[in-house]
C-alpha positions as CSV (number, residue, x, y, z in Angstrom):
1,X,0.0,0.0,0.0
2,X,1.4,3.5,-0.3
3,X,1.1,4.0,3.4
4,X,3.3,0.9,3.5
5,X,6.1,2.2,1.1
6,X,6.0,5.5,3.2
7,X,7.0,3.9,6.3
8,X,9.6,2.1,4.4
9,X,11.1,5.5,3.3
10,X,11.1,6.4,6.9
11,X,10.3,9.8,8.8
12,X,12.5,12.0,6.7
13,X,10.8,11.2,3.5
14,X,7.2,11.6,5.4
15,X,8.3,14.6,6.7
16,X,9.3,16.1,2.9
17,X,6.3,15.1,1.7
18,X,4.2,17.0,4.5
19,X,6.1,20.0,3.6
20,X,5.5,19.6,-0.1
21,X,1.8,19.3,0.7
22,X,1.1,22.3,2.9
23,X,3.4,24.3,-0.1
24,X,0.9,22.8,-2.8
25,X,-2.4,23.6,0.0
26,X,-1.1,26.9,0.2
27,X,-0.7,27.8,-3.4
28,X,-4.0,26.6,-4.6
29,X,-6.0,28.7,-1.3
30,X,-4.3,31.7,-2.9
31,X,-5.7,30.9,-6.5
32,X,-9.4,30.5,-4.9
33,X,-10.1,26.9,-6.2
34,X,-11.9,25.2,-3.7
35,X,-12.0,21.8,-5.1
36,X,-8.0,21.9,-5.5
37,X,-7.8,23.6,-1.7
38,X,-10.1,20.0,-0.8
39,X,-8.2,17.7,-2.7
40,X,-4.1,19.2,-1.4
41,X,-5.8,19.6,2.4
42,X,-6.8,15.8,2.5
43,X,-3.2,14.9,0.9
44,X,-1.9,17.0,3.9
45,X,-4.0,15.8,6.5
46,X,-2.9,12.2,5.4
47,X,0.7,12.9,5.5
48,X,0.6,14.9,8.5
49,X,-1.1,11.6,10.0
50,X,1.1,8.9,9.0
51,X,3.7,11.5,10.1
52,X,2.3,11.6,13.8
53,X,2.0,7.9,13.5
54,X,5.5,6.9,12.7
55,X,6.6,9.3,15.4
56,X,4.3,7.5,18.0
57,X,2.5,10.9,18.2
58,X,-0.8,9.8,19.1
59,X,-3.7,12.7,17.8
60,X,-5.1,13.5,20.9
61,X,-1.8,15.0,22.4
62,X,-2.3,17.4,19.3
63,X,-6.3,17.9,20.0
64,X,-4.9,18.6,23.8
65,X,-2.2,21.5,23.1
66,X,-5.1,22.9,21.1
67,X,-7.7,23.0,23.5
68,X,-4.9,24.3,26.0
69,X,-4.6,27.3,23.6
70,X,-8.0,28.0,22.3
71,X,-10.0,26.4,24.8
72,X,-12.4,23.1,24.5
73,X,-12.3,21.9,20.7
């Protein structure tokens, strides 16, 4: 799977490929295409997950620093 070959490339790789996706999110939210800004936000969401996930960075120590900043998500 392509999850699979990510882990394989390891954390550095994972943590390019976050980096090229919030670049690519950011540069379709400034062209105003909403359907583009969808499609590069799920590709960074996922990256930025397996990310967390081969760091043993569970989500909800994220969701907590949140809340801790901007109150009850």
């Amino acid at each position: 799977s392509f999850t699979a070959s990510l882990y394989a490339k390891g954390t550095a790789k994972i943590a390019h490929k976050v980096g090229e996706e919030a670049v690519e999110t950011v540069i379709v939210a400034m062209r105003g295409d909403k359907q583009k800004l969808a499609e590069e936000s799920a590709d960074l969401l996922y990256h930025l997950l397996v990310l967390w996930q081969v760091c043993d960075m569970p989500a909800s120590e994220v969701y907590e620093v949140l809340a801790d900043r901007h109150g009850e998500i």
